[in-house]
C-alpha positions in Angstrom: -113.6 -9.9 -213.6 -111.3 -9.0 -216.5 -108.1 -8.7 -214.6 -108.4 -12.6 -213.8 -109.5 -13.3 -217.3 -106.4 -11.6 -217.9 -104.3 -13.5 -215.2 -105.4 -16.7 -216.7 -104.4 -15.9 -220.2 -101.0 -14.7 -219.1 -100.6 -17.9 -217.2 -101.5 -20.3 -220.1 -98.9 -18.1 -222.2 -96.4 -18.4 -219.6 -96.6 -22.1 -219.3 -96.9 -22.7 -223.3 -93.4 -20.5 -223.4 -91.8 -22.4 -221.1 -92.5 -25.5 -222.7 -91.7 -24.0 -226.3 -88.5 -23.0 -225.2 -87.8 -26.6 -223.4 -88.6 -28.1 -227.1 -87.0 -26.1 -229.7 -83.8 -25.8 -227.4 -84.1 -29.7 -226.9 -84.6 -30.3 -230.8 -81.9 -27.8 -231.7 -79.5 -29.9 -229.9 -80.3 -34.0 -231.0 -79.2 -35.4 -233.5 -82.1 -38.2 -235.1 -83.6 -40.4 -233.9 -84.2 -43.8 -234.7 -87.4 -43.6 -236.7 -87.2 -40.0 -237.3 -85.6 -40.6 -240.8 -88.0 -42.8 -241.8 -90.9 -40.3 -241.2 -88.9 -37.7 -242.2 -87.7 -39.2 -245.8 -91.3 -40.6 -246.7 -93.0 -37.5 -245.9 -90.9 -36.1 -248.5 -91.0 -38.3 -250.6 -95.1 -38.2 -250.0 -95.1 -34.4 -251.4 -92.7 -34.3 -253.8 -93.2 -37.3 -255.3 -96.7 -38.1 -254.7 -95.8 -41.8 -254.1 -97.1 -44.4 -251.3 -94.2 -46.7 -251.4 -92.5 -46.0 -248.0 -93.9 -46.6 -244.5 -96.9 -48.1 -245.4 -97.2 -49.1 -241.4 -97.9 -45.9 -240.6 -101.1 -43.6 -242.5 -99.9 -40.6 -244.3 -101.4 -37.3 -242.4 -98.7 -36.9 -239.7 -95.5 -38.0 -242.2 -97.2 -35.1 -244.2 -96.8 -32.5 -241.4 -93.1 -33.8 -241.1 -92.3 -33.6 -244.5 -94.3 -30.3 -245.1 -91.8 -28.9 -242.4 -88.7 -30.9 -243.8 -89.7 -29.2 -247.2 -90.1 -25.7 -245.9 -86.0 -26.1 -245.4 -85.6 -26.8 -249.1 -83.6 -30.1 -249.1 -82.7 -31.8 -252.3 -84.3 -34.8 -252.6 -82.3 -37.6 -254.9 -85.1 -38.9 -257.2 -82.5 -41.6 -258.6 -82.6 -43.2 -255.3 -84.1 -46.8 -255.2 -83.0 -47.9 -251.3 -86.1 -48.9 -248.9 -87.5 -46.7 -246.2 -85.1 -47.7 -243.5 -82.5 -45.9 -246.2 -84.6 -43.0 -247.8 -84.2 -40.7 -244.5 -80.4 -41.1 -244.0 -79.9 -40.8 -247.5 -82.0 -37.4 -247.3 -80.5 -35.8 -244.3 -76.9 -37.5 -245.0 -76.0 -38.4 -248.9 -78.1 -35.8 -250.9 -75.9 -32.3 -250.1 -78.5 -31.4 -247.4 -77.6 -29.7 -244.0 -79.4 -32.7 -242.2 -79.5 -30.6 -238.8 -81.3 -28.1 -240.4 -83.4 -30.5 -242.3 -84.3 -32.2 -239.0 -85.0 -29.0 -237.3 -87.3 -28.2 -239.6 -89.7 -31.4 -240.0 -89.8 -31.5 -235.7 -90.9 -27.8 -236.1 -94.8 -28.7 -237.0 -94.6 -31.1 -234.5 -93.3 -29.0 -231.4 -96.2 -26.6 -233.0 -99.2 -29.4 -232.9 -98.2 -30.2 -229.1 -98.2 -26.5 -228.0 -101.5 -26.5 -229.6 -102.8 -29.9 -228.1 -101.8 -27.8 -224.7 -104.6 -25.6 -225.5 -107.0 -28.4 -226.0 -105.5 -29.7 -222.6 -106.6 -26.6 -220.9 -110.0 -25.7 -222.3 -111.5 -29.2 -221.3 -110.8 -29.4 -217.9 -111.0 -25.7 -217.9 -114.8 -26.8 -219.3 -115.1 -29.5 -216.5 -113.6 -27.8 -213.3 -112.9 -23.8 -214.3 -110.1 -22.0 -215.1 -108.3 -23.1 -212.0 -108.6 -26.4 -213.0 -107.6 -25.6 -216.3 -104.2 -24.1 -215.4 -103.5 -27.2 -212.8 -104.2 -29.7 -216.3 -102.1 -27.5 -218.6 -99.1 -27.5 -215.9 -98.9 -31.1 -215.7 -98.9 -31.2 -219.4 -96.4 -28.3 -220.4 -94.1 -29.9 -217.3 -94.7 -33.2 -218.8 -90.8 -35.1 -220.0 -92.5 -37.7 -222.1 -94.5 -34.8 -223.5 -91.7 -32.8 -224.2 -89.5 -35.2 -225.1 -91.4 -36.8 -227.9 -93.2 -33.4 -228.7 -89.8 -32.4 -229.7 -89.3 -35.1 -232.3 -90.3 -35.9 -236.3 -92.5 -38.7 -234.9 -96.2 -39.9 -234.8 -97.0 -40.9 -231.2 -97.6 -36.8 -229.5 -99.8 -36.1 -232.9 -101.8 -38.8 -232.8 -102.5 -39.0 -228.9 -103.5 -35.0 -229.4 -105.8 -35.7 -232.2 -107.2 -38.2 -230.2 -108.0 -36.1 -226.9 -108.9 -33.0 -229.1 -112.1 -35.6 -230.6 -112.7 -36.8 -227.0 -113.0 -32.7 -226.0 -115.2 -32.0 -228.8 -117.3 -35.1 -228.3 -118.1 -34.1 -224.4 -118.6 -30.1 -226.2 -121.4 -31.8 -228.1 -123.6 -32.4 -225.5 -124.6 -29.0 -226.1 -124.0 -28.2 -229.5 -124.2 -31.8 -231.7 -124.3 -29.9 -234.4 -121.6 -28.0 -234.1 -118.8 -29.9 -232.5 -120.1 -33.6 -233.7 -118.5 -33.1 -237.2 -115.6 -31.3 -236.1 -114.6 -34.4 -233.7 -115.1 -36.5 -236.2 -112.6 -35.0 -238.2 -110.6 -34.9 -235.6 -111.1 -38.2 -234.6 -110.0 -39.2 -238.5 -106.8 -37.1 -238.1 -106.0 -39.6 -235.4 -106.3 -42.7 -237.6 -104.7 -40.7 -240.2 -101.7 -40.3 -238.2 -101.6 -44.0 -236.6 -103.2 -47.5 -236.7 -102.7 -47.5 -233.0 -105.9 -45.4 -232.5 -108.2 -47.7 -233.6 -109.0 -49.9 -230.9 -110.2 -46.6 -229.0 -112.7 -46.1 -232.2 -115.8 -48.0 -230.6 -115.3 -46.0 -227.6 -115.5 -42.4 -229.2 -118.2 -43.9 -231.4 -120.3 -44.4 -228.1 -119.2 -41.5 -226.6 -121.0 -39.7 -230.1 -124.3 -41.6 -229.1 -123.7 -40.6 -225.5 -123.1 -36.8 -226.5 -126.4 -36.7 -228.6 -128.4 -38.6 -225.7 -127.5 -36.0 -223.0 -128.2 -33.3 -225.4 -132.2 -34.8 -226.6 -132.9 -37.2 -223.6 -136.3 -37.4 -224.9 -136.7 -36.4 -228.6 -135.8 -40.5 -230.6 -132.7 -40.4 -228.6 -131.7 -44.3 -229.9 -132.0 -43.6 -233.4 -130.4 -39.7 -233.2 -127.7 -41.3 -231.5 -126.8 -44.0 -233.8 -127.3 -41.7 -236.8 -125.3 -39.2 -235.1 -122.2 -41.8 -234.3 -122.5 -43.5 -237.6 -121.9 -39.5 -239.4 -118.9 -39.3 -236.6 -117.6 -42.1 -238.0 -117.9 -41.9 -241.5 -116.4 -38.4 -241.0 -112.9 -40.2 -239.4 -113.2 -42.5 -242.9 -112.8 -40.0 -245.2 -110.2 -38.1 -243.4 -108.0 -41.2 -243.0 -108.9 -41.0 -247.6 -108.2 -38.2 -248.1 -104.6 -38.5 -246.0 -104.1 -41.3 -248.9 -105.6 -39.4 -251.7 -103.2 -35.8 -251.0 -100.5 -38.2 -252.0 -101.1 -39.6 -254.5 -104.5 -39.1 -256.3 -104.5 -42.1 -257.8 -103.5 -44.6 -255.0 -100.7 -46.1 -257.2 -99.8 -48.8 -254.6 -98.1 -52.3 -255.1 -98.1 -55.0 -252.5 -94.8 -56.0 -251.0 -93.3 -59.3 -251.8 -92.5 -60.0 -248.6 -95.9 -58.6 -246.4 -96.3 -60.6 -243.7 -99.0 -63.7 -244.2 -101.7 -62.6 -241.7 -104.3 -65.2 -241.2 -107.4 -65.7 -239.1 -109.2 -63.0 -237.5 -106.6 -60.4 -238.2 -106.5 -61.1 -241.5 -110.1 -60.5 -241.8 -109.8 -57.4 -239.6 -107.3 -56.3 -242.1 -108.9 -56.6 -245.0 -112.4 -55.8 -243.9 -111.5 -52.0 -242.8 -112.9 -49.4 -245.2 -109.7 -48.2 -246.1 -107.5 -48.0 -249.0 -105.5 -51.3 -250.0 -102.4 -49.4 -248.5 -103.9 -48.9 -244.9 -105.0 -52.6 -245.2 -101.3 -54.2 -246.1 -100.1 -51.8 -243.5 -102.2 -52.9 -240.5 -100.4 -56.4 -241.8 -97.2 -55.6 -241.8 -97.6 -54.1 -237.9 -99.6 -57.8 -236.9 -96.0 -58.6 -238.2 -94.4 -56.5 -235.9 -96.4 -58.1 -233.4 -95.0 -61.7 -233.9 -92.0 -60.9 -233.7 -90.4 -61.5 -230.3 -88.6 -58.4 -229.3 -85.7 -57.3 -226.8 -86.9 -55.9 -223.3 -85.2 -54.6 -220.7 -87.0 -53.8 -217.2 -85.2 -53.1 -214.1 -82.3 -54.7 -215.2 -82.9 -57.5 -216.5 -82.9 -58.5 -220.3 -85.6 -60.9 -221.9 -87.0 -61.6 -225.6 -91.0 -61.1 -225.8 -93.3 -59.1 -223.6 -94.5 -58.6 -220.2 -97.8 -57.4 -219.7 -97.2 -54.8 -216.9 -93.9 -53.0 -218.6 -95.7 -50.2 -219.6 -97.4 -49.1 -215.7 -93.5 -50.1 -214.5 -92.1 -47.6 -217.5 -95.2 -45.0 -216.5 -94.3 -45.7 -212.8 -90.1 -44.8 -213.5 -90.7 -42.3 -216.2 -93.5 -39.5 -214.5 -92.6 -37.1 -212.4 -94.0 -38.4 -208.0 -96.1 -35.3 -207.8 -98.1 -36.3 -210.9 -98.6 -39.6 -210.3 -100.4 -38.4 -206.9 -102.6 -35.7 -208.8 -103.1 -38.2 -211.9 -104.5 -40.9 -208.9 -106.3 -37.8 -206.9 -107.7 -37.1 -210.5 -109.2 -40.3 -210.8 -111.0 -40.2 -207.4 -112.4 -36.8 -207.6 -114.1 -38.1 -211.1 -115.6 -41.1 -209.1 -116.5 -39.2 -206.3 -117.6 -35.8 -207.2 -121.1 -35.2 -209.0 -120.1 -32.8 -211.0 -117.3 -34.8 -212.7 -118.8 -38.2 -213.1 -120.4 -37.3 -216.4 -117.1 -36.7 -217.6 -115.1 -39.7 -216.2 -116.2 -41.8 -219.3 -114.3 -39.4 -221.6 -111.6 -38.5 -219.9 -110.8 -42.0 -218.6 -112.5 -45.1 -221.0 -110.3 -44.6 -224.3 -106.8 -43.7 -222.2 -108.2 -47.0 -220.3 -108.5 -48.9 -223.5 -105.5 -48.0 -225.4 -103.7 -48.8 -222.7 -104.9 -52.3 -221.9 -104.3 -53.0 -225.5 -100.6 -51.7 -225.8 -100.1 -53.5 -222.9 -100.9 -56.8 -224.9 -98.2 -55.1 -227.7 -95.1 -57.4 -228.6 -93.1 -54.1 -228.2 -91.6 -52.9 -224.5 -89.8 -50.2 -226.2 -91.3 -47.0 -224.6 -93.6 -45.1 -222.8 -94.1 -43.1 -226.1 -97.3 -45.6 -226.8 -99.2 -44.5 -224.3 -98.3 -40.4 -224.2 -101.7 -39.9 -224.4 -101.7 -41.1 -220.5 -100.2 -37.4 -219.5 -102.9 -35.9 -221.6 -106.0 -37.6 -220.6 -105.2 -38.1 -216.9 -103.9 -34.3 -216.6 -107.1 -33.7 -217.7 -108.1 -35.6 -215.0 -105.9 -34.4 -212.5 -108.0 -31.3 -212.8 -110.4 -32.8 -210.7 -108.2 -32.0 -207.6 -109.4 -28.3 -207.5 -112.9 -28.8 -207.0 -112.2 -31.0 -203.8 -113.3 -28.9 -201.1 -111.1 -30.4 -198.3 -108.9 -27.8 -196.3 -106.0 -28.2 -197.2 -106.3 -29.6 -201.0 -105.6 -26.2 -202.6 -102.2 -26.0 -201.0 -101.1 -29.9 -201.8 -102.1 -29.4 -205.1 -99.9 -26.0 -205.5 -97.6 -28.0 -203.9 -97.6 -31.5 -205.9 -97.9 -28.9 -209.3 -94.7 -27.1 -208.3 -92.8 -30.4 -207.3 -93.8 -31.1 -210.8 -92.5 -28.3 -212.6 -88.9 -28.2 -210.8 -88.8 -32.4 -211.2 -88.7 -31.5 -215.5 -87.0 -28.2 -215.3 -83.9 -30.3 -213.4 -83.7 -32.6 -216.5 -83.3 -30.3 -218.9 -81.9 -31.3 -221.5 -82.0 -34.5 -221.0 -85.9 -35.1 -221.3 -85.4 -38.2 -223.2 -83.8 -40.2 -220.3 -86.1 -38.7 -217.8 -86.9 -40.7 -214.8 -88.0 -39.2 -211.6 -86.0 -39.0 -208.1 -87.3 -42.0 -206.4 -85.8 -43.9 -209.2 -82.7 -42.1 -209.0 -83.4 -39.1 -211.9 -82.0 -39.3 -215.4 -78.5 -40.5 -214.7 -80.0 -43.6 -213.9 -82.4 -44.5 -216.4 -80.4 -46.5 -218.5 -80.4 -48.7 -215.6 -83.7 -49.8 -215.5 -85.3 -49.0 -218.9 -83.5 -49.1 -222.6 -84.5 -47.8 -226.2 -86.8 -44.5 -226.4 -87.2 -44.5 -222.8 -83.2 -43.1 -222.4 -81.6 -43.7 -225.6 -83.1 -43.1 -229.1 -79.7 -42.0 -231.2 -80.5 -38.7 -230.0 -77.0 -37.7 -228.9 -74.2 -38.0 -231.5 -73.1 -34.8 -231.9 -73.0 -34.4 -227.7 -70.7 -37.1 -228.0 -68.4 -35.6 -230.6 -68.1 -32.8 -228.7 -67.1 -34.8 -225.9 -64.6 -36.6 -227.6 -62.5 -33.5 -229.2 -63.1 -31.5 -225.9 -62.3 -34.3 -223.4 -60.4 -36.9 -226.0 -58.3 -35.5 -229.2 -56.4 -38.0 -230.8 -57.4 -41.0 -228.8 -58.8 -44.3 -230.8 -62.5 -44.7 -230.6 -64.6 -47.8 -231.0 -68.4 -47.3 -231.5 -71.3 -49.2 -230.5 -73.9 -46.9 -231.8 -77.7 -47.5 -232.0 -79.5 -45.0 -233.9 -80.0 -43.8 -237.6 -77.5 -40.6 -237.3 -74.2 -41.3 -239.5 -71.2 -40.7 -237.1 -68.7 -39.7 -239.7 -71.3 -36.6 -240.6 -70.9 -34.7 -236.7 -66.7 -35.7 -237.0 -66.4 -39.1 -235.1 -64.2 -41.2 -236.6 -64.3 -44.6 -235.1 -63.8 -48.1 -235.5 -66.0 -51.6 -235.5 -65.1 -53.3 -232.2 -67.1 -56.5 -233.8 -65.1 -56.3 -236.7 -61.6 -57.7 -234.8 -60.6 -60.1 -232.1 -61.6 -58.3 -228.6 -57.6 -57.9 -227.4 -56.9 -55.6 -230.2 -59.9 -53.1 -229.0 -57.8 -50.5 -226.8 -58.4 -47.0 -226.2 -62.2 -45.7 -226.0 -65.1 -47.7 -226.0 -68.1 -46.0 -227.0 -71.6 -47.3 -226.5 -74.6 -46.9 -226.7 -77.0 -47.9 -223.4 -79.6 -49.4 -225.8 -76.7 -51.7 -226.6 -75.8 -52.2 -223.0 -79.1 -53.8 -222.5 -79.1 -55.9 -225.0 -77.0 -58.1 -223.0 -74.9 -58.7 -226.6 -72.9 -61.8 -226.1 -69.9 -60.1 -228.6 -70.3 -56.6 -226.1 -70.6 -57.9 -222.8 -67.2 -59.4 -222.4 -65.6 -56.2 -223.6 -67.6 -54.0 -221.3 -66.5 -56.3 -218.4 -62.9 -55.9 -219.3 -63.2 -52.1 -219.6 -63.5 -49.1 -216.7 -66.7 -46.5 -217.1 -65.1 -43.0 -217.4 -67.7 -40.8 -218.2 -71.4 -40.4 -219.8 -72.9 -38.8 -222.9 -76.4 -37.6 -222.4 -77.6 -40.0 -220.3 -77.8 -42.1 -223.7 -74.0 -43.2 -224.3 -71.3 -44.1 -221.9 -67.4 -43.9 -222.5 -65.3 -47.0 -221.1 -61.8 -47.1 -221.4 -59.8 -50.2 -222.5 -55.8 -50.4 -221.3 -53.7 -52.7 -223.0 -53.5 -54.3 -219.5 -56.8 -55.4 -219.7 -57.6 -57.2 -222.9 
């Protein structure tokens, strides 16, 4: 009937609102991020001065959507500067006579843009799998997401690479009916991925059989083995020259010079590395992240600090981090694709590259954040889907439920999506108590915090233990070093960052045991007070 075509359509507009309006509000009020400058500076850089030099970790395509954005705001970019990457962003927003809120405002705008439209993708495949019901139930889940919103908020890679991702897993299962049609088109989309980051390889193969899958159900009998091969080898060699031609609007000529000090990658990596048909830049940047990978990091899990990795951080993170009624519709999800007939075509697309890109971030050197697997809301809302065609009694009305518990569980952390963690682990407030860095506290809330000290705090000395690529001085906090001099001469405010806290610092601990808690920032940054009585 048209009215509930109608119905539907208001419903997916009401829900993409709502999560518009959570975003923009969100970015409108943070100040950067750690690597947003980064992104930010190089994509600039990338369109104004056609040059590869910076962040050659990361592919070009989604630093191009940041910088296109960042560039829309007409910033000044300082030509004369020589500084690496880690410098170019700050020295953008901060250095060059640039507004740098505006400027950062701007380059998260195509990003809060591409995950509104990943919502879309969202709903139309498990709209295509269950019905429009199903549909709405997936794109709840995902415009309610925190780690969606919180991330779909920022100048970063991981949201527009996990959506390029599902959008090529969505076409793939669309060309079982019409390969010629939507096979291309996820192929492309599918390149966009790798074009964005290195991370999405691994799930490659998988899409690749899901291509010779897709043509096998559509010509079951017609050469199926050879159509299928043919068609996942064009898939594929679609993706290749997307992730080229990411390189190539740079810089046409691929002007690229090896760093002096690229990590010496040996063995089967190093063959991996420089066997991948891509340009000599994609190559020495796939080294310099199997660098990242030797490194031994700082983790912090339930309280307790340690250098390297632990395989299960990232279910634990998941587990803290999503809101209790999706985790029971993601797990419902995942039974009604096993058990229902219907679904179980489906269950390898929805479920085998979210499988595999998570079993290989889990093996990752870096227990930094859920943000590496944000494609887990995506797929497994899809999934969650699934719940609607279940035709027990009551499972309409524990669904509504579980998606409503949802949907007040994020709309009670707003702002504060960032530091999100759900009740049972004690809400955002709390956060910083079991998980550090992008999980609760990115940078994201300098200028919160120098509105708390002039409102709460004029006049009184400040020391500042800050982690994050904003510049203090810029938002009007003017504060001292507590590193910089012997611990009894630290009195007044002590200002520090959670990520900090966790770092178990042996030159911060002994000051934060001598000082009293007196209030929070953001869920991010907590104010302590030193007396002169305590030293």
């Amino acid at each position: 009937m048209p009215w509930r075509r109608w119905a539907v359509v208001a419903a997916v507009v009401a829900l993409l609102t709502q999560m518009a309006v959570a975003m923009i509000s969100t970015a409108v009020a943070q100040t950067p991020t750690i690597d947003e400058p980064v992104y930010i500076g190089t994509g600039v850089v990338y369109l104004q001065e056609h040059d590869l030099r910076y962040n050659p970790e990361h592919p070009p395509l989604g630093k191009l959507i940041i910088g296109a954005g960042a560039v829309l705001a007409g910033p000044h970019l300082d030509t004369s500067f020589t500084g690496g990457q880690y410098q170019v962003g700050p020295h953008l927003l901060y250095k060059s006579g640039n507004d740098a809120q505006r400027v950062l405002l701007a380059a998260r705008l195509p990003v809060i843009a591409l995950t509104l439209l990943f919502g879309l993708v969202v709903f139309a495949f498990a709209r295509d799998l269950t019905g429009p019901g199903g549909g709405l139930a997936a794109l709840t889940l995902y415009a309610f997401s925190p780690d969606v919103i919180a991330h779909g908020s920022l100048a970063t890679l991981d949201v527009p690479m996990a959506g390029f991702l599902l959008t090529s897993v969505w076409l793939l299962w669309r060309a079982r009916r019409r390969p010629r049609l939507y096979l291309p088109l996820a192929g492309v989309a599918l390149g966009a991925a790798m074009a964005t980051k290195m991370s999405t390889l691994p799930a490659v193969p998988v899409l690749l059989a899901l291509a010779f899958v897709s043509v096998r159900a559509f010509r079951p009998s017609r050469r199926p083995i050879v159509s299928g091969v043919l068609s996942a080898a064009g898939v594929g060699v679609l993706a290749v020259a997307v992730v080229w031609a990411s390189y190539l609007a740079v810089d046409p000529r691929l002007r690229w010079t090896t760093p002096a000090d690229l990590p010496a990658i040996g063995g089967v990596r190093g063959l991996v590395a420089g066997w991948v048909p891509f340009p000599r830049t994609f190559q020495d940047g796939m080294r310099v992240q199997f660098g990242f990978e030797d490194m031994r990091w700082t983790g912090f899990l339930f309280g307790h600090t340690y250098h390297g990795s632990r395989w299960y951080y990232l279910p634990a993170a998941l587990l803290v981090k999503t809101p209790l009624g999706m985790l029971a519709l993601w797990l419902a999800g995942i039974a009604a694709m096993a058990a229902l007939p219907r679904l179980r075509p489906a269950a390898p697309y929805v479920l085998a590259p979210a499988v595999v890109l998570l079993v290989v971030a889990m093996t990752g050197a870096r227990d930094l954040g859920v943000r590496y697997v944000v494609f887990i809301p995506m797929f497994l809302g899809v999934a969650a889907a699934g719940t609607t065609l279940v035709r027990w009694r009551w499972t309409k009305a524990v669904t509504a439920a579980l998606l409503l518990f949802v949907a007040v569980s994020s709309l009670r952390t707003y702002p504060y999506y960032l530091p999100y963690s759900n009740e049972a682990f004690g809400g955002p407030s709390k956060t910083h108590l079991r998980l550090h860095d992008s999980n609760v506290d990115w940078g994201q809330d300098l200028e919160r915090l120098a509105d708390r000290l002039r409102e709460r705090y004029p006049g009184e000395p400040v020391w500042l233990v800050y982690k994050g690529s904003g510049v203090p001085s810029y938002y009007g906090i003017r504060a001292s070093d507590p590193f910089g001099v012997p611990p009894d001469q630290v009195r007044g405010l002590l200002v520090v960052s959670d990520s900090w806290i966790a770092k178990d610092d042996p030159r911060l601990t002994p000051l934060i045991r001598s000082s009293e808690p007196i209030g929070e920032v953001g869920h991010s940054i907590t104010v302590f007070r030193r007396s002169p009585h305590r030293p």
